[in-house]
N, C-alpha and C positions, 0 to 999 in steps of 0.2 A: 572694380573687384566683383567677384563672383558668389552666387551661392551662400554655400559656405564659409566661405573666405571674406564674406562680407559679414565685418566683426560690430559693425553698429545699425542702429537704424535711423534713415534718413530722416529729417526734420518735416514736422505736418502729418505723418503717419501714426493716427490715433492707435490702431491696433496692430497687434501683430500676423505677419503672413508667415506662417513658415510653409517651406517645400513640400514636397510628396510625403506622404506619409507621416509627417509628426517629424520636422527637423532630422529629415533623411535618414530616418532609421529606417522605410522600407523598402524601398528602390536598391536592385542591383548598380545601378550606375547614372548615376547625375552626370550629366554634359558638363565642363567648366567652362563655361562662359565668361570672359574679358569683359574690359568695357573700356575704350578709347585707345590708346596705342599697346597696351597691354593685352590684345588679343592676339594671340599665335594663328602664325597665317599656316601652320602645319599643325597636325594631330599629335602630339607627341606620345598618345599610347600605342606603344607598339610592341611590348613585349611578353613573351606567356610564359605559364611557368616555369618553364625549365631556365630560359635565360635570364628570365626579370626575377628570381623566386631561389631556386636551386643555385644555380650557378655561383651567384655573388656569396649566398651565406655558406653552402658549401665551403669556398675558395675564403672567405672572412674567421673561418671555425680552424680551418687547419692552421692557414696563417702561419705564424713566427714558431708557434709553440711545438707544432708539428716536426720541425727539421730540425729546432734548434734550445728547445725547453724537454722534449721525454725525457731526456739522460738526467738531465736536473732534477726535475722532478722524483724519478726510481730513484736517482742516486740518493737523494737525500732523504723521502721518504720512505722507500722502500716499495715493492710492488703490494703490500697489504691496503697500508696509508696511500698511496698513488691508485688504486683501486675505488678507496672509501674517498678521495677527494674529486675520484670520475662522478663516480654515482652520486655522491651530495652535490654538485654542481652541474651534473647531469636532469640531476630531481627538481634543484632550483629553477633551472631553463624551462623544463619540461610543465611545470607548472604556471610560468609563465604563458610559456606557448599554447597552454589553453585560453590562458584567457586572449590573448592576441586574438586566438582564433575566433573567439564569441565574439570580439568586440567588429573584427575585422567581416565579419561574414554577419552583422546585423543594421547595414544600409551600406550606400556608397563610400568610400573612403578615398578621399583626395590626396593630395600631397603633402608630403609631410610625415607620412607614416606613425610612428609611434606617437610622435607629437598630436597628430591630426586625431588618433583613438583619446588619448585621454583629453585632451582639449576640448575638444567635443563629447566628453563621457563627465568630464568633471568640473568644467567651464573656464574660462578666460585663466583666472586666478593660480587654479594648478596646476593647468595643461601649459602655462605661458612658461611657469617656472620649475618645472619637469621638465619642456621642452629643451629650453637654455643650459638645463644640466647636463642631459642626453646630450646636446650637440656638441658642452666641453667635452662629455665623456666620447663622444666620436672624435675629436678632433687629438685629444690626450692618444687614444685610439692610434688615431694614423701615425701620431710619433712614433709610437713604440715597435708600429711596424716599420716604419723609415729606418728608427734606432736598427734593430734585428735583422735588417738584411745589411746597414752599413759594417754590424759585426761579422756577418756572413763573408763581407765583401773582404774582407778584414783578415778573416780567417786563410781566404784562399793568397786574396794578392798584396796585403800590409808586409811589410818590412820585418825581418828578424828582430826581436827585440834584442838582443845580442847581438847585431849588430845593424853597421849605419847603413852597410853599402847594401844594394839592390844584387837582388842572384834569382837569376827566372823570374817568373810573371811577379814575386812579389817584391815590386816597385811601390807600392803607394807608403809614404810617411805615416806612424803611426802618434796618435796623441789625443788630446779633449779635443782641443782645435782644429783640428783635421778629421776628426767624428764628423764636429758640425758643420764640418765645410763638407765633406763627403751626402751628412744628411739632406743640408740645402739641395745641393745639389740633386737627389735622388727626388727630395720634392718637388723642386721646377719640374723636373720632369713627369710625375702625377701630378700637377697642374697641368700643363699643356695637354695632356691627356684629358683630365676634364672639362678643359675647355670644348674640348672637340664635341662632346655632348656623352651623355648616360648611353646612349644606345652603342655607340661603337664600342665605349669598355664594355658593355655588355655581352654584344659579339668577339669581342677579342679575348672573352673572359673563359669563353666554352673554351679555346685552345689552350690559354694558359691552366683551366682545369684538365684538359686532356696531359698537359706535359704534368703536372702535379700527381696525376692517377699512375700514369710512367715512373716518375719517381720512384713513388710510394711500392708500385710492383717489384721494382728493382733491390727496394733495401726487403721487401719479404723473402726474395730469391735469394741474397745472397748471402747467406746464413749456408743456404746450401751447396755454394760454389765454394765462398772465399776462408779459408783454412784458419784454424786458429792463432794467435801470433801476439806480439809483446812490445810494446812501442815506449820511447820515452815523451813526454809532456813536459815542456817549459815555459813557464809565467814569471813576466818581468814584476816585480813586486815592489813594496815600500823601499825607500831609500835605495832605490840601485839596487834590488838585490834578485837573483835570479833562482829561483824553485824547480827544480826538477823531478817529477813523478813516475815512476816505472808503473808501469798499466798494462793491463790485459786483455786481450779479446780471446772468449775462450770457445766459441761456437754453441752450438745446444750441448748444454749442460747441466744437471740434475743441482751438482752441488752447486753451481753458481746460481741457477732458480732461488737455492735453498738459503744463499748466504743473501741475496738481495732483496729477501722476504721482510724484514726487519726495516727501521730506521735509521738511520743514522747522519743525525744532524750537525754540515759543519760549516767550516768558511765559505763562503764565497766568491772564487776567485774574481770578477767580473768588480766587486762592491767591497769585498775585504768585510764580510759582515757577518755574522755566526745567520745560519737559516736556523727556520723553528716553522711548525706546520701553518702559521698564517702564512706566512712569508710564501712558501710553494703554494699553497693553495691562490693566494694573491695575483701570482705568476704565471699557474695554471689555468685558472679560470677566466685567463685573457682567449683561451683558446674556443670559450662558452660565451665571447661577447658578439658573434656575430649573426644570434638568431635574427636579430631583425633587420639584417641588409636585405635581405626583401622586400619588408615592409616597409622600409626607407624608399624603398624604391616604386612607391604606389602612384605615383604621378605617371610611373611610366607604363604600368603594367595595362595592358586591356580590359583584365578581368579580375582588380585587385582584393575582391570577397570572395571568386575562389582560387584565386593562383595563390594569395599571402598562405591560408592554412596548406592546404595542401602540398605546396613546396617548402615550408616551412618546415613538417614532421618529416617528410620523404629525408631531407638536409639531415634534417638534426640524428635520425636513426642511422642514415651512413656514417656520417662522423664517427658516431659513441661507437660503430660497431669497429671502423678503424681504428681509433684509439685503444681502445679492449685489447683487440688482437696487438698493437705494437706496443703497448704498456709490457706483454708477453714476451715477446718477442726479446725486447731489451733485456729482462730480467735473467731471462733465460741463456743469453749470451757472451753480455760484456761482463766484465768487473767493475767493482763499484769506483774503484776510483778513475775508471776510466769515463766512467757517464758522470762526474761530480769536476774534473778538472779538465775537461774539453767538449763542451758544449755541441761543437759538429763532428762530433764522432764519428756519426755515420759514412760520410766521406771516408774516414778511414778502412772503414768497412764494408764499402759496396762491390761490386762488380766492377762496376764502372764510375770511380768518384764526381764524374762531371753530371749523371744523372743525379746526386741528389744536389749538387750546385745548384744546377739551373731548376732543379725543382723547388730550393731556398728559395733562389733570385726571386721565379713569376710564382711563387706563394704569397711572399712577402710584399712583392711590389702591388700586385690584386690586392690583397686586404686593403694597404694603404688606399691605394686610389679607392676603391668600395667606402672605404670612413672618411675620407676624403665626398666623395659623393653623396653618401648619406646624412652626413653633417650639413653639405651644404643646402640639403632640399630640406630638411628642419630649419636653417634658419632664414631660407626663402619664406616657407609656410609661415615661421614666425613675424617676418616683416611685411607678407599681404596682407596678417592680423592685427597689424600695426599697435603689437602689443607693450613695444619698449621705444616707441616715438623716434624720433629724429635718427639717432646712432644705427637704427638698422634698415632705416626708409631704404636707403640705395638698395641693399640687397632684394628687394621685391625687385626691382629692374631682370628679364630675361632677353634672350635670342631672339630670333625669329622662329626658329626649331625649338623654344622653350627650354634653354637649356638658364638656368640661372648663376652665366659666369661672374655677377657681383658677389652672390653668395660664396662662389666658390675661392673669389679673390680674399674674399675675408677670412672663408675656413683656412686655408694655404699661408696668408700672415700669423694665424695664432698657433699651427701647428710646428711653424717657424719656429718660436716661442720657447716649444714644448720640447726641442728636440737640442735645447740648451741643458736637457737634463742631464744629457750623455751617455746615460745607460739606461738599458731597457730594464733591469730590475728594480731601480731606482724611484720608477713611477707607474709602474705593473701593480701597487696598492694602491694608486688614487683611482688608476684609470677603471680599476675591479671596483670601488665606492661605488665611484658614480654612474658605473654599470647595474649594481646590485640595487640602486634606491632607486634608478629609473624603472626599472622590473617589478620593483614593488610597488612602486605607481600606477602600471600597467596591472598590475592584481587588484591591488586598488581600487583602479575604474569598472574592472569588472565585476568585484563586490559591490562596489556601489547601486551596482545595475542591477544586479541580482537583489539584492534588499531593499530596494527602491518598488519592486514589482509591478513596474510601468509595463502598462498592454502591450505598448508597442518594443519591448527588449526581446524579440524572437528571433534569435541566432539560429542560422539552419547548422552550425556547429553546436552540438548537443553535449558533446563528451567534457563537460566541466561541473562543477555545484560550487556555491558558496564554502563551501569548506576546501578546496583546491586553491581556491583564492583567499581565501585567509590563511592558509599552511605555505603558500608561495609567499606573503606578505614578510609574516614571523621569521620563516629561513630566511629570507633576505636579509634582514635587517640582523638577525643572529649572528651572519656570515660577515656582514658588515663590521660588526663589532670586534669578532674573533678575525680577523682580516688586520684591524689598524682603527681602535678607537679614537684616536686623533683625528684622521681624516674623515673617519663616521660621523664624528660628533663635526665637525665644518660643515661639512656637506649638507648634514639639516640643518646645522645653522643659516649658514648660506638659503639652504630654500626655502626656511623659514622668513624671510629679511625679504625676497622674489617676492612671495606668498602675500606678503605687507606693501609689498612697493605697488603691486598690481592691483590687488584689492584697494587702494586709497589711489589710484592713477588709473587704475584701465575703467572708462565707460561699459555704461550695460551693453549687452553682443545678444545677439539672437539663435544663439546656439541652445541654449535652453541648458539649466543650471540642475547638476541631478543632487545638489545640493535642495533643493526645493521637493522633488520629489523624494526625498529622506525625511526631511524637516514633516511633509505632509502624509508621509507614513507612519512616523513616530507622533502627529501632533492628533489623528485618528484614534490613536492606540491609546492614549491618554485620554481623549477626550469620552473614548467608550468607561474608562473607569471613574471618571468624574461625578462620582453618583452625587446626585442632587437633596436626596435622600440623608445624604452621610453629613447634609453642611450643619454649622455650629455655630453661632452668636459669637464664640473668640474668634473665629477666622473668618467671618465677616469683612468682605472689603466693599469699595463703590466700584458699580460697573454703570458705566456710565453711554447714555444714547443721546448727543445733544445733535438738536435738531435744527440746522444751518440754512436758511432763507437763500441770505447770498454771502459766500464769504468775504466779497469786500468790506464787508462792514461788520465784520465777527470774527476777524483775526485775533482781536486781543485776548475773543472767551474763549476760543479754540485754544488757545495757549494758557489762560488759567485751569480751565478745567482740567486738561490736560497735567498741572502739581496738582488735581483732584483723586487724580483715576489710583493714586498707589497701588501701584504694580495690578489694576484690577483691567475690567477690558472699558475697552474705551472709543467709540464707534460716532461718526458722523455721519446723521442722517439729514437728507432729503428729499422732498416730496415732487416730483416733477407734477403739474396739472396735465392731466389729459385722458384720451380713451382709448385705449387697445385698439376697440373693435372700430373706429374711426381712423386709423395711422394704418400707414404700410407694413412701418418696423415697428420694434423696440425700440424708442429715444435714446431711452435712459442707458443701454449698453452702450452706447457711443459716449459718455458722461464720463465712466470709471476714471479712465487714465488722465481724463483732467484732473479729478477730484485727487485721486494719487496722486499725481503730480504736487498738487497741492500740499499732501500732506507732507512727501518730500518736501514740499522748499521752507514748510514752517518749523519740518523736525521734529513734530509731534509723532506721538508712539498711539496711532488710530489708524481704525479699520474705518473702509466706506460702506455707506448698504444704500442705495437709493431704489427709491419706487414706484410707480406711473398710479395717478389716483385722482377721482374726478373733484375731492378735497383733499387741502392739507388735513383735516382733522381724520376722514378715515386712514387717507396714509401714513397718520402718524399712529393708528391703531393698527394698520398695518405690520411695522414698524418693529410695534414695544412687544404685539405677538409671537413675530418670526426671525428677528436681529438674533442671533448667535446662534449656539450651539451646544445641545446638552447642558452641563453646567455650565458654561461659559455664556450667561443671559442677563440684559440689562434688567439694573433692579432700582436705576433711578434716570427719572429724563428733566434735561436741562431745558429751559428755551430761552431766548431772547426774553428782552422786556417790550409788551406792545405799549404803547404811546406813539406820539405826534412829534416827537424827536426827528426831524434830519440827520439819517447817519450818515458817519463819516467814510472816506474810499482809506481803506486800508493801505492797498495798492500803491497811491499815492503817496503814502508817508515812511512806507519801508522802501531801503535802498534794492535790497532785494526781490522787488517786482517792481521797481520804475528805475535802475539802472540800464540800458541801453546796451553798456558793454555787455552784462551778463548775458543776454541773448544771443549775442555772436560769439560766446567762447564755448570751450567743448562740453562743459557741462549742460549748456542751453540745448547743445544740437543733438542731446543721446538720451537725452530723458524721457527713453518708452517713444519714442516720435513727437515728445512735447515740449517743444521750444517757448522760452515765457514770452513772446508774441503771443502763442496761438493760447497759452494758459489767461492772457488778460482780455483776449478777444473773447473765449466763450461765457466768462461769467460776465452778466449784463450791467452797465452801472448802477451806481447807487440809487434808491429813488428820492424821488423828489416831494418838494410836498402837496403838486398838485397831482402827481403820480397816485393810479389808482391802489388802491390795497388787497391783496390775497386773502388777504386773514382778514373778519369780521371780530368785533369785542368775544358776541356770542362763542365764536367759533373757535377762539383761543381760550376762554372759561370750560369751554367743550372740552375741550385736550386736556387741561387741568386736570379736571373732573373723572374723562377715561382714564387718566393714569393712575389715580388716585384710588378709583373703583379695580383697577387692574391691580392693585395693590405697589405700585410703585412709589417712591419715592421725587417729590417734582423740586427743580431748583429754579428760582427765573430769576436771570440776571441782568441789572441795569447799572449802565454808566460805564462800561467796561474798556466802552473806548479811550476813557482817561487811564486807565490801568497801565502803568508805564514798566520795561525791564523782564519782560516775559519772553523776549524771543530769544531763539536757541545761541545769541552773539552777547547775550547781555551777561554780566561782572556781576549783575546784583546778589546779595549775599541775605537779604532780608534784617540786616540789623537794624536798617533806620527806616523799621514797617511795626506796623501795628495793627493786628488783626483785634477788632470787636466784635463781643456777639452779646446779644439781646436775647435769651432762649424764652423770653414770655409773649402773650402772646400783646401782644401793644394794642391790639384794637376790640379787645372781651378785657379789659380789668378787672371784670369778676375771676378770670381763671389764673391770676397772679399768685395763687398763693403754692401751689408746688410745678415742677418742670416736669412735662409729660414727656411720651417717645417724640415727639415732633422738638421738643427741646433740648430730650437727650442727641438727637440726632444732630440737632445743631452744635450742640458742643463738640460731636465726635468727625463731623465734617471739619471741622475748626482746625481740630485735632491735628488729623491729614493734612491741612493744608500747612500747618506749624511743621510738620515732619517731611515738604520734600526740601530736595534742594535750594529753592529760592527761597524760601519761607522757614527753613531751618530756625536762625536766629531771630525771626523777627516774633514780639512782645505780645502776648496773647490778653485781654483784657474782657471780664464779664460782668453786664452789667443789670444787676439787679432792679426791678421797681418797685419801692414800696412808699405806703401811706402813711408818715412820719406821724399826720399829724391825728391821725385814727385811735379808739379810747383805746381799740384792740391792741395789743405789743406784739401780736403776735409774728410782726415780723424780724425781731429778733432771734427768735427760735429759729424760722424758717433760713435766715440767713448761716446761723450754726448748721443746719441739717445742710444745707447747700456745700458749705464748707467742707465736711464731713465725707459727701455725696465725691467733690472734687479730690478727696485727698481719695476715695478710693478706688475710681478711677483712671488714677494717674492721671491727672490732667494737672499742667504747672501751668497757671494763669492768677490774677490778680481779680480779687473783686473789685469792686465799684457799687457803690449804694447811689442810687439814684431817687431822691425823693419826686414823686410826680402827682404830689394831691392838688396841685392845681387843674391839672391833664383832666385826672379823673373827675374833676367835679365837671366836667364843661361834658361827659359822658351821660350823664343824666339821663335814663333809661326813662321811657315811658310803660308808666303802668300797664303790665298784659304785652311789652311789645314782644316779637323771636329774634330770634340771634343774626336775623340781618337787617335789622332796623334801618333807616339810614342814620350813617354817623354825622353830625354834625359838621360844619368846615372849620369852626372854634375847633373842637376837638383834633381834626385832624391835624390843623395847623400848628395846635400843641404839641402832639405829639413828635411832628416831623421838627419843632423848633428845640428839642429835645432833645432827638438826635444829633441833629446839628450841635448845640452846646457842646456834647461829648463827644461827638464820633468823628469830629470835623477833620483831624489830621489823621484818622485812621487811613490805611492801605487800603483796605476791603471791609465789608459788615456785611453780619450775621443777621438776618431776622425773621422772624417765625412768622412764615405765610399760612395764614388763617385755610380755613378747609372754605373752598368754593360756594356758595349757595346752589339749590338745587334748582332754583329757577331760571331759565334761563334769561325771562323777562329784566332778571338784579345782575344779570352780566357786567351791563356798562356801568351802573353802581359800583360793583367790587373791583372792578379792575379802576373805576375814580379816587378809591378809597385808596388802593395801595400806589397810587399816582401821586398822589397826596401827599402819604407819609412818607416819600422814599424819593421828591423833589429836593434836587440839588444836594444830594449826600455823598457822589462819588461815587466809585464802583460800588456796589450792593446785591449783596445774595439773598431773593428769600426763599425760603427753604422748607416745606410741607413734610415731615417722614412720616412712613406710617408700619415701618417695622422696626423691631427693636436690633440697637445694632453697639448695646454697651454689657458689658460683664465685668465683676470683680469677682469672680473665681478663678481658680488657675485652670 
């Protein structure tokens, strides 16, 4: 596959290549390049405007409605309402046909036509399921023309319905069954035509437009030859019963203008069914579905950005201007009941009746084979995109001349199908839906692009705004509804259901999604009103920067934090070691897509930022600097626990990064070019413990300290590898968990006696973590220290005030009284010493045998990380101390805040 057409990107490709210009939006014409037996050993563009462009939509617009719906349409609405249903369906096209033109004339456009504009404008998802709709609506399409000329056929040489016997040419049996044997029939035959290939019906297409333009001359002429006169009309009706109509043809006449001005809505001989103005319009606006058999036909064209606009409008302005004038014409000559109970009138009233025959026949038959045609190069385009797997693989199969007779074997079976409806009135509402929703898909994509305001959207077609495109959308969908609510409402439904199958089935494509660029226009626009200025202590949340060594051994914290972030931002940083001004490149740009990748396969809701730094400690001040955006900025940083621990390989114990299968199936091979071979091969294993270390004692007390002094918030987590039930597969519901927090500070017993911001914080991270999903129901527990056996009471009070504190709050948690006057005596401060004394191993050993008593079956714990010393020389002391207390407790948070983040006001 080619290009464009090539809907994934191959495995081991870290980054993205796209083509000339930004995903083919600037280039007149990209080459289609094949690749192994699917390269055409012939050019197959070879057609220019007039035959690839004019010709087919031309010959697609007149079609059935032309020879064999005006009388229907005057008849029943009158020439006022057959006027206002040109122009509103005139308007709807014509707004369309702008946007064609912008999208068509802003890079190369391949095959596939309308398909290949919004596919590529709106991505895999709605171009895939738009496509598939468009192509029933072509293929609905070629029925109703098959249907329409077998009636035509019908007209001249079917059987008296009075009687059995044959008299002159009309021999043929009438009935349902002999429709659809007549229909068959008439399609084999546009099958073997397109079999032949696009370019001969396209040649053969300018003749049968030259005998249609013949026609067309002939019924204007003979108004003024053929005499006025009076004929009778007979329809074989319900039960055996025969109708007779006395009808008039009255030539140019004032009163008859003047009586056909009006509406007059009645049965329908064809259907036996009362009209009403959807119903003609329904009918009519079969005659407006062939703007894009040009566009259909972009595989063939040489110069399809400017043959599609420009034959496009030339098409469409001849049409309306024929129409116009024979809407007149009719009005002004027959009687009403003669255009309401005989459908080819005209015949009755030519010159020469075989002129407008044979102008029926190759009207009719052209449309068909053209939606026949155009159908099938949609759902070629859609099976080289291989966007609905297996069922439509064969149709990517073509010629040697590139003609795709798989496709075309398939459009030809469902048009089969379609022509079991038996009349063309009958399905002239579905086939107007899912004309009208594809059109608005096509406006669609060009709002998109216009509101998206990507550099590279420069259509050398100028004549459209965002307001043409959203007044094409609204009428569509209006006409939709006033058309046959029923099938309206399916039809989204239906592409609703597409929209869902493909989004959860089609892998990422390299078409580029202008769904991203909307998202990045709007998330701009928001993030400039994010004053930072405006924030508030109620709406306070954690934003979170945790800072990732190697993720195989921090997959668990990557996934707690992550029930941390409540709905706030939540980013994984890393430091890569090195120097700019030493390296060729940039490392770290080639890092991203693993690192994404990563965050894909864990299902975390994080952003990456990685950074080249000759330490971890400046780049993590890097980091906590320049991480986000406007308000969107971390306001607390997480890190590992440093210690002498071996950690464990992640990797190794999820099925999902050491399953085997998962790297050969389609999800391993489209992930951005990251297949989970090449994800387990760049992060480097775990280390060991004679493996040397990045990070110094100093160096990590350092980072502390910066974040601390930057005003941040610091969390350091240890034991997390035991932390079980976090990843995005797991059931756990949090009931049989129990979260503890300790908000004092365990290693100063002098500052026991009220809970500062660094405690409040810990209750309120607690908070969060009780309110996501995994942690919902799980038991919230707080635990108090105090000195029972002290002359003071006054821990009584503070216990009430605590209480008090919690009930206002909101915070539903259970206290705990914890006595610890053994702890505290083994603390015994020396006279004159400062606040980083060293703490005793007695003491520590208390205190951590303390936790232990209580927190032993908890899930996770809370504990309040003391503020760093300023010395760097008491590094490996503080970080011994909190080694100490926090030996063999289980996962464990401690937790430093140093802004306030509780309120009980409203």
């Amino acid at each position: 596959m080619s290009n464009e057409h090539t809907p994934l990107l191959t495995p081991g490709v870290c980054g993205l290549t796209v083509g000339t210009a930004a995903c083919g939006m600037g280039s007149d014409a990209t080459p289609e390049s094949g690749s192994g037996t699917e390269t055409p050993t012939k050019d197959p563009r070879k057609l220019n405007t007039f035959f690839g462009v004019m010709v087919p939509t031309i010959l697609s617009m007149f079609s059935i409605v032309l020879f064999l719906r005006t009388g229907f349409v005057i008849g029943h609405a009158g020439l006022l309402q057959g006027l206002l249903m040109l122009f509103v369906a005139y308007t709807i096209i014509s707004l369309t046909i702008l946007s064609i033109c912008a999208i068509s004339t802003n890079g190369a456009v391949q095959g596939g036509g309308a398909y290949y504009m919004i596919s590529r404008s709106l991505g895999p998802e709605f171009g895939g399921s738009i496509g598939l709709m468009f192509f029933l609506a072509k293929v609905c399409a070629c029925g109703v023309y098959v249907l329409g000329l077998v009636e035509a056929i019908l007209d001249v040489f079917g059987l008296d319905p009075e009687s059995s016997v044959s008299a002159g040419v009309r021999v043929l049996p009438q009935g349902y069954w002999y429709t659809v044997l007549y229909s068959s029939i008439v399609l084999l035959l546009c099958l073997l035509v397109c079999l032949v290939g696009a370019h001969i019906y396209a040649r053969t297409a300018f003749v049968i437009l030259l005998v249609v333009n013949i026609s067309l001359l002939s019924i204007f002429i003979s108004p003024l030859a053929v005499k006025a006169g009076d004929f009778v009309i007979t329809h074989h009706g319900p039960g055996n019963q025969t109708h007779r109509y006395n009808v008039s043809y009255t030539g140019f006449n004032a009163t008859t203008l003047r009586n056909n001005l009006g509406s007059e809505y009645s049965l329908d001989y064809s259907t036996n069914s009362v009209m009403s103005f959807a119903t003609v319009f329904a009918v009519m606006f079969t005659s407006c579905t062939g703007i894009m058999a040009g566009a259909n036909m972009s595989g063939e064209l040489r110069t399809p950005s400017v043959s599609i606009p420009k034959g496009t409008i030339i098409a469409v302005l001849y049409t309306f201007t024929v129409y116009v004038l024979l809407f007149f014409l009719v009005s002004a000559t027959c009687g009403r009941a003669l255009l309401i109970q005989d459908y080819g009138f005209f015949q009755r009233i030519n010159v020469w009746p075989p002129f407008v025959t044979i102008g029926i026949y190759c009207a009719s038959l052209s449309a068909a084979m053209s939606s026949m045609i155009g159908a099938s190069r949609i759902l070629h385009a859609l099976a080289l995109d291989q966007l609905f797997g297996l069922p439509l693989a064969p149709a990517a199969i073509k010629s040697n001349s590139g003609n795709p007779w798989v496709a075309v074997v398939y459009t030809w079976g469902l048009a089969q199908c379609v022509v079991f409806a038996g009349q063309l009135n009958a399905i002239a509402g579905l086939v107007t839906v899912f004309y009208l929703l594809a059109y608005a898909a096509v406006d669609l994509a060009c709002l998109a692009l216009e509101w998206a305001s990507a550099p590279n959207f420069r259509p050398t077609f100028q004549v459209f705004s965002w307001h043409t495109c959203l007044l094409g959308i609204v009428s569509c969908l209006v006409m939709m509804f006033v058309i046959n609510p029923v099938y309206s409402s399916a039809s989204i439904v239906l592409l609703l259901l597409l929209l869902l199958f493909l989004h959860y089935r089609v892998p990422t494509s390299s078409w580029g999604y202008i769904s991203q660029a909307l998202i990045f226009h709007q998330v701009r626009k928001y993030l400039l009103m994010l004053d930072v200025r405006k924030d508030h202590v109620k709406f306070w949340r954690p934003q979170v920067l945790l800072m990732v060594a190697n993720p195989r051994s921090s997959c668990q914290l990557i996934l707690f934090v992550n029930q941390l972030k409540k709905g706030g931002l939540y980013v994984l940083g890393h430091v890569q070691l090195g120097d700019l001004d030493t390296l060729p490149s940039d490392p770290v740009q080639q890092q991203y897509n693993f690192w994404l990748s990563l965050v894909d396969k864990l299902g975390v809701k994080a952003f990456v930022d990685l950074t080249l730094s000759p330490s971890v400690r400046q780049g993590t001040q890097h980091l906590l600097r320049i991480t986000g955006l406007g308000g969107m900025k971390p306001n607390m940083l997480v890190l590992g626990f440093y210690d002498s621990c071996t950690p464990e390989d992640f990797f190794l114990q999820d099925t999902a990064f050491c399953d085997s299968s998962v790297g050969n199936g389609s999800d391993g091979e489209y992930n951005f070019g990251i297949d989970l071979p090449s994800l387990q091969a760049h992060f480097p294993p775990v280390r060991h413990m004679e493996s040397p270390r990045w990070l110094s004692p100093e160096e990590y007390v350092g980072i502390i300290s910066d974040a601390i002094k930057m005003n941040k918030n610091v969390c350091l987590g240890r034991y997390f590898f035991q932390l079980e039930g976090e990843g995005k597969d797991s059931k756990v519901d949090g009931s049989e968990r129990t979260i503890d927090v300790w908000p004092l500070n365990l290693l100063q017993p002098g500052s026991r006696d009220d809970v500062d911001v660094c405690g409040l914080f810990l209750l309120q991270m607690a908070c969060v973590l009780n309110m996501s999903n995994r942690w919902r129901r799980a038991r919230m527990r707080i635990f108090l220290n105090v000195e029972t056996e002290s002359s003071d009471q006054g821990w009584v009070v503070n216990e009430e005030t605590f209480r008090e504190l919690l009930r206002k709050l909101r915070i539903r948690a259970s206290i705990k009284i914890v006595p610890w006057d053994s702890a505290v005596q083994l603390h015994a401060r020396p006279e004159g010493a400062g606040s980083t004394q060293e703490l005793s191993e007695e003491f520590l050993s208390a205190v951590n045998g303390l936790l232990t008593e209580h927190s032993a079956q908890a899930a996770v714990r809370f504990l309040y990380l003391p503020r760093p010393p300023p010395l760097s020389s008491q590094s490996q002391q503080y970080m011994a101390q909190l080694e100490a207390v926090t030996n063999g407790l289980g996962p464990t948070l401690l937790i430093h805040g140093v802004t306030p983040v509780t309120c009980t006001d409203l």
